[in-house]
N, C-alpha and C positions, 0 to 999 in steps of 0.2 A: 676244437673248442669244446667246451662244458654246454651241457643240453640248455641251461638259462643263457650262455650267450651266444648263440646260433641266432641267426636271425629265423624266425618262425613262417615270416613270405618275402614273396619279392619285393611288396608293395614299403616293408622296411627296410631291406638291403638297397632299392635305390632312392632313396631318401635319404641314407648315411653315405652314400657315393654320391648324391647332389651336395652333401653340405661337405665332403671331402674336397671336390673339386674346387668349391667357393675359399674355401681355407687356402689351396696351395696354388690357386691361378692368379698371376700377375694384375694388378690393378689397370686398369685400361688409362690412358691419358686422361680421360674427363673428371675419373675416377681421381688420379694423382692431385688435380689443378683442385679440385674438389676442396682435398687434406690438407694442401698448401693455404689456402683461401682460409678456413677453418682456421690451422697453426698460427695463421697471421693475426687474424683476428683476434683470436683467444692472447695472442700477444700483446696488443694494441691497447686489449683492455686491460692486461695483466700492468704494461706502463703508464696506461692514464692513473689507474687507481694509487698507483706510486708515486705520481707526480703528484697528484695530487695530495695526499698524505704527508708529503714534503713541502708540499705550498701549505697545505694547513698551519704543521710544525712551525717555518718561518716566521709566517703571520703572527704566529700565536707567541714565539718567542724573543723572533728577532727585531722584524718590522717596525719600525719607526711609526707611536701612535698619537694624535694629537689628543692629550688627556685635560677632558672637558671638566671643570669641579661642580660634586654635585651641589657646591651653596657658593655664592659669589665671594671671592676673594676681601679678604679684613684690610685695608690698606694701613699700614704702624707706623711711627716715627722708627728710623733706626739709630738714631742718636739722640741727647739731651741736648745736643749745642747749640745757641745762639747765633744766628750767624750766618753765613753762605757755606756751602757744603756741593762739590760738584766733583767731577773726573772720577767716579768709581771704577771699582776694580777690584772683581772676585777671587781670591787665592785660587790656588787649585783644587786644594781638597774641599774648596766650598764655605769654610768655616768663618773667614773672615774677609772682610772690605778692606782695601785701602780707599783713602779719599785725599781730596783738598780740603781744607778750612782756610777759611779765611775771607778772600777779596778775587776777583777776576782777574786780577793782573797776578797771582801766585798768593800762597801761604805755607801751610805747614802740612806735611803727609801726615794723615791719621790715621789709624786702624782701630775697625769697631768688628765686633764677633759678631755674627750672624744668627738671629733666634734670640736675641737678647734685646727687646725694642727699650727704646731711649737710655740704651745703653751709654758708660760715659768712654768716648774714645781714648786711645793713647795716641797721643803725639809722639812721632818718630824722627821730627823735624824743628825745628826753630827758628829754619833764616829770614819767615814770612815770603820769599822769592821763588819757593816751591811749585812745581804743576807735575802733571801729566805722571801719576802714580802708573806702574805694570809691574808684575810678581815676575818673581823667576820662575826657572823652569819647576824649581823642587820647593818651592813655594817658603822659604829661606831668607829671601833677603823682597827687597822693593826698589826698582829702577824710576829715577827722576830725571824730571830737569829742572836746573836753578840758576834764575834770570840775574845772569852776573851785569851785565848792559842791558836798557830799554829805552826806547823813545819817554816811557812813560814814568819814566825812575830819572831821566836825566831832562835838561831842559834843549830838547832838541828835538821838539814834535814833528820837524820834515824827515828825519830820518825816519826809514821804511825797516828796520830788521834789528834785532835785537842779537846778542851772544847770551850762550846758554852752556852750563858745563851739563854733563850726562852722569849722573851720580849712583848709590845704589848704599842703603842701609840697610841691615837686618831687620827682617820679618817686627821682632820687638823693642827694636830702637839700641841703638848702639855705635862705635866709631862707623862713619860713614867714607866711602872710600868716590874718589873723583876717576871717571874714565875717559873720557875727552873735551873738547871744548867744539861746542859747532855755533856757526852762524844762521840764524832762521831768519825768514820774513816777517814782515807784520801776521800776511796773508795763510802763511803756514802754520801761524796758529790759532786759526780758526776751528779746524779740524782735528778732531780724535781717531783715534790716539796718537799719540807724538811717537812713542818707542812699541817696535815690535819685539819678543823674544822669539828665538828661535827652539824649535822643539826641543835640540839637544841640550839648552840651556849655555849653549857657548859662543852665543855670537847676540847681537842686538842690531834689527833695521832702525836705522833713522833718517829722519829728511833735513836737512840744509844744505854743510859743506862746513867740512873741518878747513882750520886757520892754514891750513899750507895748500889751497886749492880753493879757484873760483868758477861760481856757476854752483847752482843749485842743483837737489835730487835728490835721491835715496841710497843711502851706503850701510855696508853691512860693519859694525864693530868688532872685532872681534875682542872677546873678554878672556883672554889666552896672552895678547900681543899687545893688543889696541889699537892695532892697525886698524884703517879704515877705508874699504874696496868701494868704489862707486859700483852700482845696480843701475840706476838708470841716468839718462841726461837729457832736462825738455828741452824741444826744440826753441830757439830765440832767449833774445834777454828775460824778455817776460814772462816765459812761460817754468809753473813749479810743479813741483812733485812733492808730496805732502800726503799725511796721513795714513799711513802705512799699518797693511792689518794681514796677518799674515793667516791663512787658513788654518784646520784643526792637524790636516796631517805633514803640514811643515810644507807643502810643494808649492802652493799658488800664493802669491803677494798680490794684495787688492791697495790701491792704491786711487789717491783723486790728483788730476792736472788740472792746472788752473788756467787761464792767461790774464792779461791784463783789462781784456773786452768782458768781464766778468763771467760767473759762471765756470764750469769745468765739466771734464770727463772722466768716468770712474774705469781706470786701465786696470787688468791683471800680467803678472810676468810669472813664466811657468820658474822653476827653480831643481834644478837634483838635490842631489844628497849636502852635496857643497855648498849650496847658498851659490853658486853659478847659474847663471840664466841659460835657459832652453832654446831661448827661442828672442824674437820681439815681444816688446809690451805688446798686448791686445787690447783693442778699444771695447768698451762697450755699451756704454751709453754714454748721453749728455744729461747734464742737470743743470740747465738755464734760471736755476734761482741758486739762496744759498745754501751752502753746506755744511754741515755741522759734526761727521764723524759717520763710522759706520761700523760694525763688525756682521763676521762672519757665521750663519747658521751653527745648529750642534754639529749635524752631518758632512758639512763644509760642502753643502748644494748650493747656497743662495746665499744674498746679502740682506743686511739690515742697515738703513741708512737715516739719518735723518736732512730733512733741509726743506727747502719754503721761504716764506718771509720774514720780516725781521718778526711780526708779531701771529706769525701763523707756520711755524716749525712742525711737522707733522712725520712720523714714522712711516716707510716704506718699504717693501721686500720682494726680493727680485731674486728669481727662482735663476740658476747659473746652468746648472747640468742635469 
């Protein structure tokens, strides 16, 4: 070696053979369990900090928020009209209402645009025997029902159920076409909504029982054929199925039974791709007053129901999954 790199004493040559040995001798067990312990760690935190970062993100953009207004809500007319006005019903794209005008026992389908307060409606209808407005799937046309027979239209107030054809006019009024003809009860139409669509826009649930079949329920339309497949069948003569509200992503049907001992239960029926059931209806509560309609959360977690008494109807919500 060159006179600078010679080691100059001993007391330096084993000093760089102390730290030679450190360098090239195996780590001892304690030693290993040590760097294991360490790696884990440093990992541990390496994934909290990610997950957490990732829950951030969510929160921040996915998360479902309940947005509180910073000034208390304007309440508007949405229409000019005189009159009764009830059975709403949001398009899809949001822009417009269907409704009823008229009288409780039916009228005429309306459509008023949305943002435009006492705006003047158009009538899409004329029979005055109208109810129970629901949009299609691509927000196109408006499915009804129209009270062809009533107790209340004819002079025969012991009769308990009415016929009803299942109809459906363009979004802004035009030839209206007829899809089936079903028989309901008094009792069945107490409850919203009457007509479900289905996500794919090719089928319709409804509750009674078309004229070639008795015994009440829920059947699915289909607007292809018009055939008409039973969903469900309550048990006994008096027992219905009614109201039919079918979730946001096509799978669960929320429905209410009734029976004759008043009151009901609000059943769900799981469904696949086909509009075929899964499974049995599932119970899930009672509501020992009356009932008034219900629909389904944005999320399709929970329900929204109304019911109570005749002068004390009140909103409730019931958290599902």
């Amino acid at each position: 070696k060159d006179a600078e790199e010679r080691h100059q004493s001993m007391k330096e040559l084993r000093s760089d053979l102390s730290r030679l040995k450190e360098e090239f001798t195996p780590p001892t067990p304690m030693v290993r369990a040590e760097r294991r312990i360490k790696s884990m760690l440093l990992g541990f935190a390496g994934a909290t900090v990610a997950i957490a970062i990732l829950a951030s993100l969510w929160l921040y953009f996915l998360a479902p928020t309940d947005l509180v207004p910073s000034e208390p809500p304007v309440v508007v007319p949405l229409t000019s009209m005189q009159g009764t006005e009830y059975h709403p019903s949001l398009s899809p794209d949001g822009k417009h209402v269907a409704f009823v005008g008229g009288h409780f026992t039916g009228g005429n389908i309306m459509v008023s645009q949305v943002g435009v307060p006492e705006g003047v409606p158009l009538p899409v209808t004329n029979s005055a025997r109208d109810t129970g407005p629901v949009w299609s799937a691509d927000g196109g046309s408006i499915f009804f029902l129209r009270v062809v027979q009533a107790p209340w239209l004819d002079e025969d107030p012991g009769d308990r159920a009415a016929w009803l054809q299942v109809c459906s006019v363009p979004a802004l009024g035009g030839p209206e076409r007829e899809w089936a003809k079903i028989r309901m009860m008094i009792l069945e139409m107490t409850g919203t909504p009457y007509l479900a669509v289905t996500r794919d826009g090719r089928s319709l649930v409804v509750a009674g029982h078309p004229e070639s079949e008795e015994g009440s329920g829920l059947y699915v339309l289909s607007l292809e054929t018009r055939e008409m497949r039973r969903l469900t069948e309550p048990p006994g003569l008096e027992s219905l199925d009614y109201s039919p509200c079918l979730s946001p992503d096509g799978r669960t049907l929320a429905f209410m039974r009734a029976s004759g001992e008043g009151g009901g239960d609000i059943y769900t029926l799981s469904l696949d791709e086909r509009m075929q059931p899964t499974r049995e209806p599932e119970h899930l509560f009672s509501i020992p007053a009356m009932f008034r309609g219900f629909a389904w959360d944005q999320r399709g977690k929970g329900l929204i129901y109304s019911a109570g008494l005749v002068n004390d109807m009140q909103l409730w919500s019931c958290l599902l999954y």
